[in-house]
N, C-alpha and C positions, 0 to 999 in steps of 0.2 A: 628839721624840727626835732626840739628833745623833748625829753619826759621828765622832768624829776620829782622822786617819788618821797615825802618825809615822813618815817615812821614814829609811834607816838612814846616810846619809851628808850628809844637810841637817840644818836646823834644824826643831826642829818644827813640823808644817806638817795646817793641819786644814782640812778638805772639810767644806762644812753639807751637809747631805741633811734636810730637814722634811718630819717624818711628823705634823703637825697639832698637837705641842706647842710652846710658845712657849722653852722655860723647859727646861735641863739637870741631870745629874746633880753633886753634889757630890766626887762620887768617880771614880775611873777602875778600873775591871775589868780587869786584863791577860789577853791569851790568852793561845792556845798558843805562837804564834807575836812571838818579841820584838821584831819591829818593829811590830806594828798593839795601839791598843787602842782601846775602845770605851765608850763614855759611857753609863748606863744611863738612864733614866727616873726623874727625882728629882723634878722640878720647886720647887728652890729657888731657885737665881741665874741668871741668863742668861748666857748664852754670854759675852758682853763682859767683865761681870765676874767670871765663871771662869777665864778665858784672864789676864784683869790681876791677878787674882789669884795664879794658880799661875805667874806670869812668862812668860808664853807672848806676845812681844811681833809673833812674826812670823805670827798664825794668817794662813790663809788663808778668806776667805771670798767662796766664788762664784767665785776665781780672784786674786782679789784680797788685799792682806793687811789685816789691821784698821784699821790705821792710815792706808791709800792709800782703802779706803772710807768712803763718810759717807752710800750711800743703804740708805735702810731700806726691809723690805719687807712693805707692807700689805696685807690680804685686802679686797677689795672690801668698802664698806660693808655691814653683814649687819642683818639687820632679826627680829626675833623670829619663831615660825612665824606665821604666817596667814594668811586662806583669802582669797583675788581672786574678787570676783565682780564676772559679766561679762552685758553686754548679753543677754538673754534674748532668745531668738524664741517669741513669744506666738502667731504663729498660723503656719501651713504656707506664707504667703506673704511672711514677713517676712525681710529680709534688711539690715534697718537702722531706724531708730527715733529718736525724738527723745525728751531727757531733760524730765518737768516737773517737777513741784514734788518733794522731798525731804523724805518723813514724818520721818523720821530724823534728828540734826544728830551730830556728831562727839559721842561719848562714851556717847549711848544705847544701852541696851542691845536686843539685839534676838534678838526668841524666836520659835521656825518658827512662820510664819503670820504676823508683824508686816506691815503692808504698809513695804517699804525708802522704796517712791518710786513715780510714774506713770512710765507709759512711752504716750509715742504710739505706736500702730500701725500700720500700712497699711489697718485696718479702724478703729479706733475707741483711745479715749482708756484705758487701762488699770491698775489696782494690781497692784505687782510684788510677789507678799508673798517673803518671803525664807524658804527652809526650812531656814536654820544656825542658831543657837544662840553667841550672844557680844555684842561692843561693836562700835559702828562708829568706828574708827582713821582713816581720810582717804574723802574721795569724790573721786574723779577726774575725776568729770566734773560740771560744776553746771549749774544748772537752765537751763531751754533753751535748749542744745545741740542742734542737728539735725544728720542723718543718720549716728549712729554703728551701725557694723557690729554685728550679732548677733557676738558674742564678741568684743569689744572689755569691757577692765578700767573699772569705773566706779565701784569702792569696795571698801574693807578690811576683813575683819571681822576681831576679834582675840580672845583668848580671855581674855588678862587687861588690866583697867581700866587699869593702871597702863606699860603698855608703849607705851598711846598717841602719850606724846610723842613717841618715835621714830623712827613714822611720820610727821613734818611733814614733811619735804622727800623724801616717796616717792615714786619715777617710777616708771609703771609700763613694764615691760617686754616687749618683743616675743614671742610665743611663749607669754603665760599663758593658758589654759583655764580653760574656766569653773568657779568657785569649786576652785581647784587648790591646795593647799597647799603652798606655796614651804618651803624648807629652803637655807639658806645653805652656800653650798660654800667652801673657801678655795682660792684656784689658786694654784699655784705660779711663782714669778719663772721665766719662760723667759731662759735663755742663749743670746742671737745671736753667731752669730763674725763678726767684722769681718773684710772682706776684705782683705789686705795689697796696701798699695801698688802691689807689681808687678803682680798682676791686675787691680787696676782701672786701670792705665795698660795692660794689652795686651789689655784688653777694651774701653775708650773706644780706641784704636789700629784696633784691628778693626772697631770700628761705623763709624768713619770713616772708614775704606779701602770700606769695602762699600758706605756711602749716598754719598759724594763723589765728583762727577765732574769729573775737572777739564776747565775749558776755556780753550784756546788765543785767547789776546787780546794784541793789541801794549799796550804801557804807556799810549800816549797814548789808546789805544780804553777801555782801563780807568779812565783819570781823565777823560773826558770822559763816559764812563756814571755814573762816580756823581756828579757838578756834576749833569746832569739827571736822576739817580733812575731809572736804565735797567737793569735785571736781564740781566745778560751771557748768559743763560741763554734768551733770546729773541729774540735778533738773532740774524740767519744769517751765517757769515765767508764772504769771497769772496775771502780770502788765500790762501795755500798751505795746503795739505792742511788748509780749513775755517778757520782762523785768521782771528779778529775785528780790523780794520784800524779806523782812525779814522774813514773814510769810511763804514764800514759805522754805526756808534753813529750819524753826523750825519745816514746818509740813513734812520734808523732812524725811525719814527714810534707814538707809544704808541699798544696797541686803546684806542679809547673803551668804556666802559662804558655799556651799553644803558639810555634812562630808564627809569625807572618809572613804567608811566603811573595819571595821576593819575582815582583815584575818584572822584565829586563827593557828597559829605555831602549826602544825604538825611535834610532836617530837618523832624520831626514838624508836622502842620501842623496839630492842636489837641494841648491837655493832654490826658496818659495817665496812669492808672497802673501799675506794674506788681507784681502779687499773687505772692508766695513761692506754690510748690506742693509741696502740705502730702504725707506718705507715702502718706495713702489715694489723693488725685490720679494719681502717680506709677503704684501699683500698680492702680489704676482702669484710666489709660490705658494699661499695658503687656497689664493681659489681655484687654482689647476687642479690642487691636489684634491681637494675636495669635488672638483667636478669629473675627477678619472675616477675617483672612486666611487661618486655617487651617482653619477648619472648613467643610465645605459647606453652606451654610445653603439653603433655602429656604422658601417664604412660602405660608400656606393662610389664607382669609380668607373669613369667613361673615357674614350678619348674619341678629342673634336678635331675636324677639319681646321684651320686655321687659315688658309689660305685668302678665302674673298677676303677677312677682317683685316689684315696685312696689305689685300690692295684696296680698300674704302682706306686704311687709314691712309695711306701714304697718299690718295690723292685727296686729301682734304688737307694733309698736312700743306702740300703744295700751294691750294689756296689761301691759306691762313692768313698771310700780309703778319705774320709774327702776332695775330692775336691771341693764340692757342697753340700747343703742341701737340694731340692726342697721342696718349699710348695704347698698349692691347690692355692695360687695368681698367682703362675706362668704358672700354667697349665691353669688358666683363661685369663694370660696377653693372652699367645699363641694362646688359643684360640678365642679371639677378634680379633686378628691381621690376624688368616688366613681367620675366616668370614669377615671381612673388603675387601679382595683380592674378595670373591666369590661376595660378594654385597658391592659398592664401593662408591654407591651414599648415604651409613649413612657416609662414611671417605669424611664428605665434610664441606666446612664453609661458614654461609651466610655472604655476604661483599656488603648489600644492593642493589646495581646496578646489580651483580652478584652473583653467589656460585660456589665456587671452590672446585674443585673434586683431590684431595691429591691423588698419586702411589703410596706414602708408609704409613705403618703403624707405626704414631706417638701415642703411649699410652702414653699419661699422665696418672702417678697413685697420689691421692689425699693423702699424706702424713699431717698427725700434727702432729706439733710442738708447742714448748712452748710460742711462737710470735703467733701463726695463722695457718691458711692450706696452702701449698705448695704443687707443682704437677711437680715433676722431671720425664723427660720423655725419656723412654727405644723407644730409633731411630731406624727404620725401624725395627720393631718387627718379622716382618711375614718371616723374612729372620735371626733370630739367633733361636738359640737352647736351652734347656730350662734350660741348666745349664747356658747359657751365661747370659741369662735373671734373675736367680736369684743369680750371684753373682752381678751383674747390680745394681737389684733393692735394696737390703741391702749396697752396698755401696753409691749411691746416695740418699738413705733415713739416712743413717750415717751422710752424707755431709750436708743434708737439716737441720736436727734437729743442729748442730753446725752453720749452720747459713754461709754454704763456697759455697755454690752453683753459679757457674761460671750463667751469665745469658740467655746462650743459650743452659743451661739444664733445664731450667725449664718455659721458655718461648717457646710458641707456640702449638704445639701437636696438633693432629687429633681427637682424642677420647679420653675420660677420663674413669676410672677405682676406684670407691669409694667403699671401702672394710670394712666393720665395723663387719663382720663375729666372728672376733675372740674377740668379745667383748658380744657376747649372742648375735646379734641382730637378729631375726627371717628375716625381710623384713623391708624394707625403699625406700623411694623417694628421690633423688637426683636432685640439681639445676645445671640445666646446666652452662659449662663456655663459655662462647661467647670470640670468634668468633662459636667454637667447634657447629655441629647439635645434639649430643647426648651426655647422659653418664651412663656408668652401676653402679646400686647399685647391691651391692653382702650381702647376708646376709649371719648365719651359715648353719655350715652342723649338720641337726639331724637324729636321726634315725626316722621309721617312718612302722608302719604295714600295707601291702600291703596284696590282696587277691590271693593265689597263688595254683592255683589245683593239683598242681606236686608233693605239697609237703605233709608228711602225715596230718601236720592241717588243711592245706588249707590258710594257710599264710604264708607269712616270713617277716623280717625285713629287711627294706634298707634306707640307708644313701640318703636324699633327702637336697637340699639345694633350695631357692629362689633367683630368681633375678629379678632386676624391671629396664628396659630400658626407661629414660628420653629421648623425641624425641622432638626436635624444628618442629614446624607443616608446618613452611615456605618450610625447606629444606627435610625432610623427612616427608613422607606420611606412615600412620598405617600399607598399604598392604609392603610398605617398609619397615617397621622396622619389622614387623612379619618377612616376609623374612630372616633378619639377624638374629634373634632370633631362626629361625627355622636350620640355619647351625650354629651359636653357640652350640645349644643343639647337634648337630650330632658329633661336634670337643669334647666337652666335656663329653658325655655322650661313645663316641666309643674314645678315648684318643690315643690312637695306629695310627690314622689318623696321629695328629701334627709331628711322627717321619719321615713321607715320604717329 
C-alpha cells in the first residue's frame, strides 16, 4: 500500500511508505482534509505507471523525484518455506562430526525414519534417519566433510517437488537451528543522510588539529630528512626552543632493526607418515586426559588361582553342541557383575553434587578398533548366564569394530572391564572412564610353581593370572575396593558359585 502525500503550495509531490504490497490503487480517496489524499489497496498498476498516467511528472520517491531516480528496490532473494536440517549430536559427547555417504540425492523423497545420510561420531560410524516428512531440495554439505559443528545446516527439506529448483544457489545462513523453518521477510530500503560538506570539513578540521603535532624544523633540516627517509619526528632539535637544524638530520643516525635469529630446519631423518585423527581419537584423547588429571585414581592388585575357571570352561565348552564358545572374559564379565550385587558402592558414579549408586550391573567392556577404543556394554549382567554373556559380547564387539553400534549400547555402563590378557600382557593400570568409579585391568593367565607338601616334590604348577583394580578415591575408599576384590577372587577362583 502507498501514501501519497499533496502539498498546498508546490507541485504534487508523493512520499512511498511500503507496507509489503508491490502494486497501488487505481483510484485516489480524498479526506477530510484538502491537501492530503491517500491511495487505497487496489493492486492494479504500479506506482510509475499511476503517477505517468494521471500526469504527475514530479512524484517524489524516497526523497527523490521519479525521474532523478533509476534505483529500484529489491527484497532479498526469498526462497519458498522449508525446514534446515542441521548436524545432529548422536551421543552426549559429540560436539562435531564428519559427513559420509548420502542415502538421499536431490529430489527424493523422504518419510520419518528414512536414513538422510551417515554421520561419523566421536564413538562410531552412524545412520542419521530424518524425522520430517517432504523432498530433499540441496545438501550443503557433501560427503566427507570433516569436523562440522553439531548445529551447523547440511541440507533442505521441502514440502513441494517442484520448488526445488529454487533452491540451487542456496547459502545457508548464520543463525539457522535445527530443522527451523525459515519464512521470508522483506526489509525495507533504509534512508542514510549524507553529511553536508561543512561538517565533514570541520570534523576532518578537528581530527587533524587533535592527532597533529607540529614540529619545529629549519627548511634545509626538512629536505635533507626526506633525501634520506628520516622521520622528523625522531631527531631531537638542539636549536632554539627544540627546533630541528641541519646539523641535527646529519648527526642523526637510523635505529637498526634487531635480526631475527635464524632457526635451523630440522629435517626428518627417515620417511614418516602422518594419520588424520579421526573424532573418536580427538574425543578418546580429550577424556583420558581429563580423567588422569582429574580424578584421583589409585591402583589394588591381586593375583587369582585360575585353574578350576580353565576346567569348568573347557568342559562346558565340550557340551556346547556349537551353541556357545565360553572364554575366561566371560567367566570375568560374571564375575564382576555378581561382586558388584555383594558390594554395590564400587557400581557407583560420581556426578559432583552427588554419587549415584546403579541396581544393576552395567559392564562396559573396552573393545579396539580400527578408529579408537569403544566400550559396548552387556545390560544387567549379574542376571544373564554365561553363554548369554558370551554370545553378547562377540556380537557387539563384531558390531563395534564395523562401526554399527546403536548409541545406547555403548553409552553409559557402571563398571568397565579392560582385558589385554590375550596379548602376553602380565599386569597393567587402566584409566578410569567418568562418570564410571572404577575399572578392571585383567592381564594373562601363566603358569606359575607353587610350594605344595602333598605332593611328592613338594610343588606343583598352577595357572595364576593378575588383575589390577583402578579406584576413583572421591567415590570409593581402599577398604572398599579391597572388599570387592576380595568377593571377586572368591567368584572367580570357586567358579561353581556364578551357576546358582
Amino acid at each position: 500500500m502507498y501514501a501519497l502525500k499533496k502539498l498546498k503550495d508546490q507541485r504534487i509531490l508523493t512520499e512511498l511508505c511500503r507496507f509489503g504490497v508491490s502494486r497501488v490503487s487505481a483510484r485516489i480517496v480524498p479526506l477530510a482534509r484538502p491537501t492530503l489524499t491517500r491511495v487505497t489497496k487496489f493492486g492494479v498498476k504500479p506506482l510509475s505507471s499511476y503517477c505517468a498516467r494521471k500526469n504527475y511528472p514530479a512524484c517524489l520517491i524516497n526523497g527523490r523525484t521519479r525521474k532523478e531516480s533509476s534505483r529500484r528496490y529489491y527484497t532479498p532473494k526469498s526462497y519458498p518455506p522449508h525446514s534446515v536440517i542441521s548436524m545432529p549430536a548422536l551421543s552426549p559427547t559429540m560436539s562435531m562430526g564428519n559427513v559420509g555417504t548420502w542415502q538421499k540425492k536431490i529430489g527424493d523423497a523422504v518419510q520419518p525414519g528414512d536414513v538422510l545420510v551417515e554421520i561419523e561420531t566421536d564413538k562410531a560410524q552412524m545412520d542419521f534417519e530424518c524425522q520430517e516428512e517432504g523432498y530433499l531440495a540441496k545438501i550443503l554439505v557433501e560427503t566427507g566433510t570433516k569436523d562440522i559443528k553439531v548445529g551447523t545446516p547440511i541440507a533442505i527439506l521441502i514440502e513441494d517437488k517442484e520448488e526445488i529448483e529454487q533452491f540451487t544457489n542456496y547459502v545457508a545462513e548464520k543463525g539457522h537451528n535445527k530443522s527451523e523453518t525459515t519464512e521470508t521477510k522483506e526489509v525495507e530500503p533504509v534512508e542514510q543522510k549524507e553529511a553536508s560538506p561543512q561538517q565533514t570539513e570541520s570534523k576532518t578540521a578537528t581530527t587533524d588539529q587533535s592527532t597533529t603535532v607540529r614540529i619545529f624544523a629549519s627548511p634545509a633540516a626538512r629536505r635533507l630528512a626526506h633525501e634520506r627517509g628520516i622521520s622528523l619526528d625522531q631527531v631531537t632539535g638542539t636549536g632554539p626552543k627544540g627546533r630541528i637544524t641541519k646539523a641535527d638530520v646529519e648527526s642523526f643516525d637510523k635505529p637498526t632493526k634487531p635480526e631475527k635469529p635464524v632457526i635451523p630446519t630440522i629435517e626428518p631423518t627417515s620417511a614418516y607418515t602422518d594419520t588424520p585423527i579421526s573424532n573418536m581419537r580427538k574425543v578418546i584423547a580429550e577424556r583420558l586426559t581429563d580423567s588422569k588429571a582429574l580424578v584421583p585414581h589409585y591402583y589394588l592388585t591381586i593375583e587369582v588361582n585360575m585353574d578350576k575357571v580353565l576346567q569348568l570352561r573347557e568342559t562346558l565348552n565340550n557340551e556346547s553342541d556349537g551353541k556357545y564358545k565360553l572364554s575366561v572374559n566371560d567367566f570375568i564379565i560374571k564375575s564382576s557383575a555378581s561382586a558388584l550385587m555383594v558390594v554395590p558402592e564400587v557400581n557407583s558414579a560420581w556426578n559432583n553434587d552427588f554419587i549415584r549408586q546403579y541396581h544393576n550391573a552395567d559392564i562396559s567392556i573396552a573393545t579396539a578398533t580400527s578408529s579408537g577404543l569403544i566400550t559396548p556394554i552387556i545390560m544387567n549382567a549379574q542376571s544373564k548366564g554365561l553363554a548369554t554373556i558370551s554370545n553378547q559380547v562377540k556380537e557387539l564387539a563384531g558390531r563395534a569394530r564395523e562401526g554399527k553400534l546403536a548409541p545406547q549400547e555403548y553409552q553409559g555402563g557402571s563398571f568397565t572391564i579392560s582385558n589385554l590378557g590375550m596379548f602376553g600382557i602380565k599386569s597393567f593400570t587402566a584409566i578410569i572412564n567418568p562418570p564410571q568409579s572404577c575399572i578392571l585391568a585383567v592381564g594373562t593367565t601363566e603358569q606359575k610353581l607353587v610350594p605344595d607338601s602333598n605332593t611328592e616334590t613338594g610343588h606343583r604348577i598352577v595357572n595364576t593370572m593378575h588383575v589390577t583394580l583402578s579406584c576413583d578415591h572421591r567415590v570409593v575408599d581402599g577398604a572398599v575396593g579391597s572388599r570387592w576384590l576380595k568377593e571377586w577372587r572368591s567368584y572367580i577362583e570357586n567358579p561353581l558359585k556364578l551357576l546358582l
